[in-house]
MMTF fields as JSON, N, C-alpha, C and O atoms, coordinates in Angstrom:
{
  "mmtfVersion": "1.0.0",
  "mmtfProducer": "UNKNOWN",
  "numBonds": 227,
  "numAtoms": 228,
  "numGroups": 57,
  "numChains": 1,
  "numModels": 1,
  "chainsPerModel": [1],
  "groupsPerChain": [57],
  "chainIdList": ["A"],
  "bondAtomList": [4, 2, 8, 6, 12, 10, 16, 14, 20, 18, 24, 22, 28, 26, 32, 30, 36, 34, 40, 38, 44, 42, 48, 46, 52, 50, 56, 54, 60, 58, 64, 62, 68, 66, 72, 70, 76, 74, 80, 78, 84, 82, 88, 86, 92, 90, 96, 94, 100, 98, 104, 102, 108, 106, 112, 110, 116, 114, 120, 118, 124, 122, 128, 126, 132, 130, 136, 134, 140, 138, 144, 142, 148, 146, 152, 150, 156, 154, 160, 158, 164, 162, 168, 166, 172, 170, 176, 174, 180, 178, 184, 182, 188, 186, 192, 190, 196, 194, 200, 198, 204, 202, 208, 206, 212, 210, 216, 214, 220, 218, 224, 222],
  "bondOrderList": [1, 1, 1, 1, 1, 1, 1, 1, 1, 1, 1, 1, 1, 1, 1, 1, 1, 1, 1, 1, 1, 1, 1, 1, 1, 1, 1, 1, 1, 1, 1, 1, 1, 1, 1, 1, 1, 1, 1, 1, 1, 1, 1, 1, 1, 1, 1, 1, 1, 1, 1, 1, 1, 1, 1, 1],
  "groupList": [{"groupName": "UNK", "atomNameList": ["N", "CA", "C", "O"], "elementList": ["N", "C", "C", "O"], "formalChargeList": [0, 0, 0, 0], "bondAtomList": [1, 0, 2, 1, 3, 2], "bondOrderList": [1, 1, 2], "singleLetterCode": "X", "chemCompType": "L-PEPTIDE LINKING"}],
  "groupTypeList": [0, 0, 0, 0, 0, 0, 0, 0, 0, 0, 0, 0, 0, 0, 0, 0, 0, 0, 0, 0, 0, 0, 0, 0, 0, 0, 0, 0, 0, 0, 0, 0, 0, 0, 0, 0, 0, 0, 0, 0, 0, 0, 0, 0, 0, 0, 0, 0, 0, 0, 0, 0, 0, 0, 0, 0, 0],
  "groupIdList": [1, 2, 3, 4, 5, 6, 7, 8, 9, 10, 11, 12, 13, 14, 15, 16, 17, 18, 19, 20, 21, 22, 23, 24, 25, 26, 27, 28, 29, 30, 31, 32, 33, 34, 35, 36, 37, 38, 39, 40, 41, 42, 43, 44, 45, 46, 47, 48, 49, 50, 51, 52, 53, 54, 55, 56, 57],
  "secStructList": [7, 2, 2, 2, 2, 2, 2, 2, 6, 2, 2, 2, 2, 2, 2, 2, 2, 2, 2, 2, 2, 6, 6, 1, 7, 7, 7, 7, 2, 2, 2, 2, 2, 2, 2, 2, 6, 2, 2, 2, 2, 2, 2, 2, 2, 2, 2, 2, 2, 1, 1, 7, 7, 7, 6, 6, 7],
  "xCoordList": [8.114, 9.29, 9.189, 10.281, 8.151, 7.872, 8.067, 8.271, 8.078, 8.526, 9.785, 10.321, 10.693, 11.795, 12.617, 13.537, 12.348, 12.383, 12.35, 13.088, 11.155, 11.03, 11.728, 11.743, 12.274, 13.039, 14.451, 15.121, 14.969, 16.531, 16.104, 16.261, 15.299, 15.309, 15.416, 15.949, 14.768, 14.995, 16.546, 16.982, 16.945, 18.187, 19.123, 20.109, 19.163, 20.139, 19.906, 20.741, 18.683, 18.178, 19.042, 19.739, 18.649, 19.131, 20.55, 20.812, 21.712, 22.505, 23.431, 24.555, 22.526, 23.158, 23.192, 23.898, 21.851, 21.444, 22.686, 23.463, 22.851, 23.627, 24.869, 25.392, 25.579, 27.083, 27.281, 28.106, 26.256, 26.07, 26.053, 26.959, 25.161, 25.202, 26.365, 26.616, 27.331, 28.309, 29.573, 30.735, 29.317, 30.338, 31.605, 32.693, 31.221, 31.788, 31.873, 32.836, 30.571, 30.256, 29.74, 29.153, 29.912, 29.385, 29.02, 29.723, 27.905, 27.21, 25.955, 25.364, 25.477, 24.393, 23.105, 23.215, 22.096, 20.869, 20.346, 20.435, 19.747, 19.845, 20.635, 20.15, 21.242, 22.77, 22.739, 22.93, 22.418, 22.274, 20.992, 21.024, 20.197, 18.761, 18.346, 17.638, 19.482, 19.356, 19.776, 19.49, 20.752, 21.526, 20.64, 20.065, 20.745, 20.204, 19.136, 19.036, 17.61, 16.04, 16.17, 16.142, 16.347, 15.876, 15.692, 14.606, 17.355, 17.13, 15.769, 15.105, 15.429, 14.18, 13.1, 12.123, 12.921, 12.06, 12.248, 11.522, 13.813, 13.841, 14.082, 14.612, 13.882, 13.967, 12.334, 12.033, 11.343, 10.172, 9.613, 8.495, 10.166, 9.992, 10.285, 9.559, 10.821, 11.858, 10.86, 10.193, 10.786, 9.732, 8.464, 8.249, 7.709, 6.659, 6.601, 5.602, 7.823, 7.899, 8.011, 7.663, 8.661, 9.385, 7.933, 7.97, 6.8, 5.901, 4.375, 3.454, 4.54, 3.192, 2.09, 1.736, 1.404, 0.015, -0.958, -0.877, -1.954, -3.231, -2.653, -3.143, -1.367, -0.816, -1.64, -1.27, -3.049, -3.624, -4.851, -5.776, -4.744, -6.016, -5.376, -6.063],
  "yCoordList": [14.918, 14.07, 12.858, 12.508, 12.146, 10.986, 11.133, 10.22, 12.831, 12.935, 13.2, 13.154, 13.525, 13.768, 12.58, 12.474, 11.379, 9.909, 9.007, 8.108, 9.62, 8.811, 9.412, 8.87, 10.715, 11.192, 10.869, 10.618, 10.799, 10.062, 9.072, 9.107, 7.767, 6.726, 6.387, 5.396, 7.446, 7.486, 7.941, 7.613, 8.893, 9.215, 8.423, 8.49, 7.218, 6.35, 5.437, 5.089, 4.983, 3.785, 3.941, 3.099, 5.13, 5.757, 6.086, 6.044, 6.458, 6.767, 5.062, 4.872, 3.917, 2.754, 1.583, 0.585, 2.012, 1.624, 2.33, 1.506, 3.585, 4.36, 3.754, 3.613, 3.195, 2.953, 1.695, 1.482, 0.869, -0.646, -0.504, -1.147, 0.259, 0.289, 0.966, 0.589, 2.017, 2.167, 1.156, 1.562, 0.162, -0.543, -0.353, -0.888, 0.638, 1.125, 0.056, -0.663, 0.022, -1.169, -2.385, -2.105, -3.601, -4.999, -5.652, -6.57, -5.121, -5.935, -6.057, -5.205, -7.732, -8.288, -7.595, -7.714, -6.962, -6.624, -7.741, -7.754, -8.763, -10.338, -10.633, -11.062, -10.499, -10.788, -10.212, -10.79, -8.634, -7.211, -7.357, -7.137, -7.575, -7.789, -9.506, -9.746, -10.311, -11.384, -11.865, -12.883, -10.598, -10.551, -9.414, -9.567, -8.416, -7.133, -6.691, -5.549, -7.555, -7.134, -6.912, -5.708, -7.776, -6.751, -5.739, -5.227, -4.894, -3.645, -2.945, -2.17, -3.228, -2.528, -3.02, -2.279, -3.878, -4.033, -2.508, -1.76, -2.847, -2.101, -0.739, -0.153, 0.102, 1.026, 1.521, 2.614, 0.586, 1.042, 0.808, 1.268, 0.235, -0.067, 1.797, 2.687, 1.777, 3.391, 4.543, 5.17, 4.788, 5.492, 5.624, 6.599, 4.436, 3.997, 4.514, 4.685, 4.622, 4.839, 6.664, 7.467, 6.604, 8.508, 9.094, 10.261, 8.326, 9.197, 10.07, 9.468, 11.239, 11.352, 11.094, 10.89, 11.111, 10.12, 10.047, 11.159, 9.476, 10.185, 9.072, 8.034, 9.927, 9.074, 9.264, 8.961, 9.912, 10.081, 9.112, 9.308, 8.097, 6.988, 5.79, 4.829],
  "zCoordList": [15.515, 15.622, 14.694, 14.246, 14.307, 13.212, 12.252, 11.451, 11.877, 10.313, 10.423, 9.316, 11.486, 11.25, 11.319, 10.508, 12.451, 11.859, 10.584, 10.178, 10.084, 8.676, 7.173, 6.068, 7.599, 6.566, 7.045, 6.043, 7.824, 8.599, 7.701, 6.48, 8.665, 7.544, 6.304, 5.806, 5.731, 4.102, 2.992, 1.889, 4.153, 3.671, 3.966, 3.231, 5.337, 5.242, 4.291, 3.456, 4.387, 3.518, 1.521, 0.954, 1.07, 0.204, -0.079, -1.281, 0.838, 1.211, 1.352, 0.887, 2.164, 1.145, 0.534, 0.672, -0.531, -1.428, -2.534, -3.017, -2.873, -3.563, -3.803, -4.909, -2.086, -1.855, -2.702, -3.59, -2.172, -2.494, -3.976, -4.506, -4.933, -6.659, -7.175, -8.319, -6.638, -7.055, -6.451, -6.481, -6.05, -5.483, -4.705, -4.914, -3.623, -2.045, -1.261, -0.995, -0.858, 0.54, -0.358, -1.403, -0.035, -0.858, 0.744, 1.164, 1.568, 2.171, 1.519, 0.856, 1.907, 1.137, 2.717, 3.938, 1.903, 2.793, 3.632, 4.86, 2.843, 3.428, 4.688, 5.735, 4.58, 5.785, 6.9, 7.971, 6.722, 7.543, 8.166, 9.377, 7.831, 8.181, 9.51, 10.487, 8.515, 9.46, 10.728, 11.359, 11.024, 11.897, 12.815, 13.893, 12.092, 13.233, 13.253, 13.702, 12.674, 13.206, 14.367, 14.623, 15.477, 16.591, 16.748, 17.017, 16.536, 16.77, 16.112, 16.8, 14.883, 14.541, 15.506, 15.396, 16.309, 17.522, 18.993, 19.649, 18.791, 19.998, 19.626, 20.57, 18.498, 18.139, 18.215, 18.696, 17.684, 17.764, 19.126, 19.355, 19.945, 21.602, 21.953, 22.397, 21.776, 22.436, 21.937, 22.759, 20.622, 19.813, 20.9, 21.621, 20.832, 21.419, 23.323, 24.021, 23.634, 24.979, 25.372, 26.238, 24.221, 24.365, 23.463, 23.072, 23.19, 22.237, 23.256, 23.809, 23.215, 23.736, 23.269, 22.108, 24.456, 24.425, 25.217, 25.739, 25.765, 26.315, 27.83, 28.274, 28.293, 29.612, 30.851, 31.985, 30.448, 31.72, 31.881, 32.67, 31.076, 31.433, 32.0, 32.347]
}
């Protein structure tokens, strides 16, 4: 499941980077980032919770 995570990631990441250089979307990353880190907290919270693991110690 981590690799299928980290290739999602890559294809959005990519997907708009792309939009942003052909001039589609004109949000600044800066902006996007300063507003919505958390969620990358609570995304790796969730990961971390749904991941198996040695739940028997």
């Amino acid at each position: 499941m981590k690799g299928n995570i980290a290739a999602i990631v890559l294809v959005v990441l990519g997907v708009f980077f792309l939009l942003t250089n052909l001039g589609l979307i004109s949000i600044s990353l800066r902006e996007l980032l300063r507003v919505w880190w958390p969620v990358a907290l609570i995304a790796v919270g969730v990961a971390l919770f749904f991941t198996p693991g040695n739940k028997g110690k």
